[in-house]
N, C-alpha and C positions, 0 to 999 in steps of 0.2 A: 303520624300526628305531629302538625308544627307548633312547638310553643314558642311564645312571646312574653318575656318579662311583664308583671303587671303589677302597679306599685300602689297599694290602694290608697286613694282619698280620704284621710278620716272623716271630712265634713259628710261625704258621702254614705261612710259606712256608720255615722252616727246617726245618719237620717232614715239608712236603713234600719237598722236596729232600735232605734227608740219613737222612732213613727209608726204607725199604720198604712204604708205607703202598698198596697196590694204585695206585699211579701210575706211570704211564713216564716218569720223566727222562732228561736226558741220560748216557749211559757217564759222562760226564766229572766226574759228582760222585761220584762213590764211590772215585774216583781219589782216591790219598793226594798231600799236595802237597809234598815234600819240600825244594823250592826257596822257598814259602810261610815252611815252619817254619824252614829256615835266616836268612831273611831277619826274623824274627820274632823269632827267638834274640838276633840282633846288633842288633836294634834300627832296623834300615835298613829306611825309607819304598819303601814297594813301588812298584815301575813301571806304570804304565799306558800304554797307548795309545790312541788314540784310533776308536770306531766311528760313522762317520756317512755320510750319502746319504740323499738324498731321493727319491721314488717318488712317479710318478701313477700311478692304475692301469691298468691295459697293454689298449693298444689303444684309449683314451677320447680325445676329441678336444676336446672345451669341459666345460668345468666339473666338473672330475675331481675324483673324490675322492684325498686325498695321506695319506701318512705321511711325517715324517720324523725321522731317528732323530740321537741327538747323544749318543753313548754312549762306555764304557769299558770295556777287557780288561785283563786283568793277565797276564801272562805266566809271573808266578812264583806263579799262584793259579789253577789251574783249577776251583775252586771258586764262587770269587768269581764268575771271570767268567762263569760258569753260570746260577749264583742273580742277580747285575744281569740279564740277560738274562731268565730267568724273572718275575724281579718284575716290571720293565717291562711285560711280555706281562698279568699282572695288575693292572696299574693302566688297564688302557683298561676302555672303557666296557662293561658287559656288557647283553645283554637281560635286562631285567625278570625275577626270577627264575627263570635259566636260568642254570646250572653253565658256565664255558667249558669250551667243545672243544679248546682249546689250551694249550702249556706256556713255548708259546716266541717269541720276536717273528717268526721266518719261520712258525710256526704260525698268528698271531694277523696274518699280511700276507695270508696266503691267505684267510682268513675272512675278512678284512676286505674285500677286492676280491668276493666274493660277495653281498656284504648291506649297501655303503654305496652312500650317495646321494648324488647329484652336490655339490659341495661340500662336503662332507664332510671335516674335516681331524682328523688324529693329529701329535700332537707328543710323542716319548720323550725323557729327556734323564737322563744318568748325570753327575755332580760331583763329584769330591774335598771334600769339606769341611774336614773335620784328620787328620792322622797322629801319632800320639802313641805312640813305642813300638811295642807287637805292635798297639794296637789303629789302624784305619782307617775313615774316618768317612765316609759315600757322601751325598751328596742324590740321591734320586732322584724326578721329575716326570713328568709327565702333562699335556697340554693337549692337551681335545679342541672340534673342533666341529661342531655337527650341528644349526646352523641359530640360529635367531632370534639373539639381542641380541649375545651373546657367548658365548664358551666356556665350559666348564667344566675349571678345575685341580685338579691332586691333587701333595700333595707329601710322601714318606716319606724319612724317614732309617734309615740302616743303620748299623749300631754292628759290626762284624766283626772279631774276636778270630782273628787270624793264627795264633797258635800254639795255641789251642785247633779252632780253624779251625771255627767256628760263631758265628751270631748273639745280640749280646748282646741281649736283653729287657730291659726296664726292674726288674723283681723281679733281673736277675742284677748288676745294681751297684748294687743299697741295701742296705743291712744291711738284716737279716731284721727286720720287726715296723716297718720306717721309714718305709713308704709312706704313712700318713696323714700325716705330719712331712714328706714331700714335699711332698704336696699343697697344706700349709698354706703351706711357699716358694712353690711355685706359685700360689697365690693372691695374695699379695705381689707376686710380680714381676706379676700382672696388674693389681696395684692401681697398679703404678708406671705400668704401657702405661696406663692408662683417663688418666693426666696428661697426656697428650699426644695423647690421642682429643678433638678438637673438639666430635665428634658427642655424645659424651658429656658435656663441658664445657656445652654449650647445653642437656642435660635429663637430668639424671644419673639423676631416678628412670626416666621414662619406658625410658630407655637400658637400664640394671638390668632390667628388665620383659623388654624384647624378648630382649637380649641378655646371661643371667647368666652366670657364669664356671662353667665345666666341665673339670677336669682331664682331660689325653692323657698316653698312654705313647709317642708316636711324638716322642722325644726323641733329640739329638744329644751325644756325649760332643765340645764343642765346647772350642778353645781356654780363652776365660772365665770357662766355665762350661756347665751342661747347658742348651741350647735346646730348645723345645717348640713344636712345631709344630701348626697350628691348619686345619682345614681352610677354605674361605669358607663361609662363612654359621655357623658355629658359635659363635663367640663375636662377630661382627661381622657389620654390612651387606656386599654383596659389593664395595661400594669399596674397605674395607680390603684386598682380598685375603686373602692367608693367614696371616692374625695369628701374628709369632711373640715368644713369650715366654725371657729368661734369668735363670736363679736364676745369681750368680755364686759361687763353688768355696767362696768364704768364709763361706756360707750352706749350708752342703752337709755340711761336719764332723759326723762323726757320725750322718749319713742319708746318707752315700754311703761304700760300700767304700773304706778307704784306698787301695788298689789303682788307684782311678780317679779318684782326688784331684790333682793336678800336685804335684809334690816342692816342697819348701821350702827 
């Protein structure tokens, strides 16, 4: 079995999960979260707990393949903790143009015990990032491997509007018409990262060539400012890892919603 990094969509997986769209989710998202929006009202940082355990698969005696999960439930968000669980299940690796079979990490354990190979490893992992307010700020990662050099990562941020109780997109906190004036920050804050790229210091055109700068909306409504997150190999060798990029808030006036600007 060939896997392929896949880095999921939130617009997509919020339309999977909070629509009707001919899919089965779980009951528990169409569940109103009334302890969510109360705690969203007053401004108080939502609880989490903690989901983790590790798995070989059942019954293997050398060289198993593993999952293990390093996850988060909210108690006062059955929502949330839904959609983490689903996305995760979406960030593993899928066959070569084949739709998964599953929605959910106990979906995507049983498949997986079917069709991996001895050594084989899955790593899920759910993170607080910032809580600002209604809104709550998720990292969510992936590290898989399925042989030769090293693995492959994936790492998505989740922007979750408590009292809306949906995923914010990148279009839902610019003012309308600002996303090339995004971009342009965004190019900046990558001209500031390439200062401190070595690799790029020693042959900047050659650098420019292999690896030009390419705008993502898989950004964080972070403390300092928005971060932007890079998969490997996208704008760097895969030493760098997962390049991440920050425009800070005082760069943002004016292309970012007052709303999601930090008070003055």
């Amino acid at each position: 079995m060939t896997y392929t990094p896949v880095v999921l969509s939130f617009s997509l997986a919020s339309a999977l999960l909070l629509s009707a769209c001919g899919t089965s989710t779980p009951s528990s998202i169409s569940l109103p979260s009334a302890s969510a929006q109360a705690a969203a009202d007053t401004g108080q940082a939502l609880r989490s707990e903690p989901v983790r355990w590790k798995r070989d698969k059942p019954g293997c005696k050398r060289e198993c393949p593993r999952i293990e999960v390093d996850s988060l439930a909210f108690p006062q968000d059955e929502k949330l903790t839904a959609l983490v669980d689903h996305a995760l299940a979406m960030m593993t690796g899928l066959e070569s143009n084949v739709q998964p079979t599953y929605l959910s990490i106990a979906e995507f354990e049983a498949y997986y015990w079917r069709t991996a190979k001895p050594r084989y490893a899955v790593v899920l992992k759910a993170e607080l990032k910032h809580q600002q307010g209604p809104i709550t700020v998720l990292t969510l990662s992936s590290y898989q491997f399925t042989g030769g050099a090293h693995g492959i990562p994936a790492t998505q941020y989740l922007n979750w509007d408590r009292g809306a109780q949906r995923v914010l997109g990148l279009a839902d906190v610019l003012e309308p018409g600002r996303g090339p004036q995004f971009v342009q920050a965004l190019a900046r804050a990558h001209k500031r990262w390439l200062e401190d790229n070595r690799d790029y210091q020693d042959n900047p055109t050659r650098y420019a060539e292999l690896w030009p700068f390419s705008p993502s909306d898989n950004y964080a409504l972070a403390k300092d400012g928005i971060t932007v997150k890079y998969d490997a190999y996208a704008i760097a060798p895969y030493s760098h890892g997962e390049p991440e990029l920050t425009i800070p808030y005082t760069e943002l006036t004016g292309i970012l919603k007052p709303a999601y600007l930090p008070a003055r």
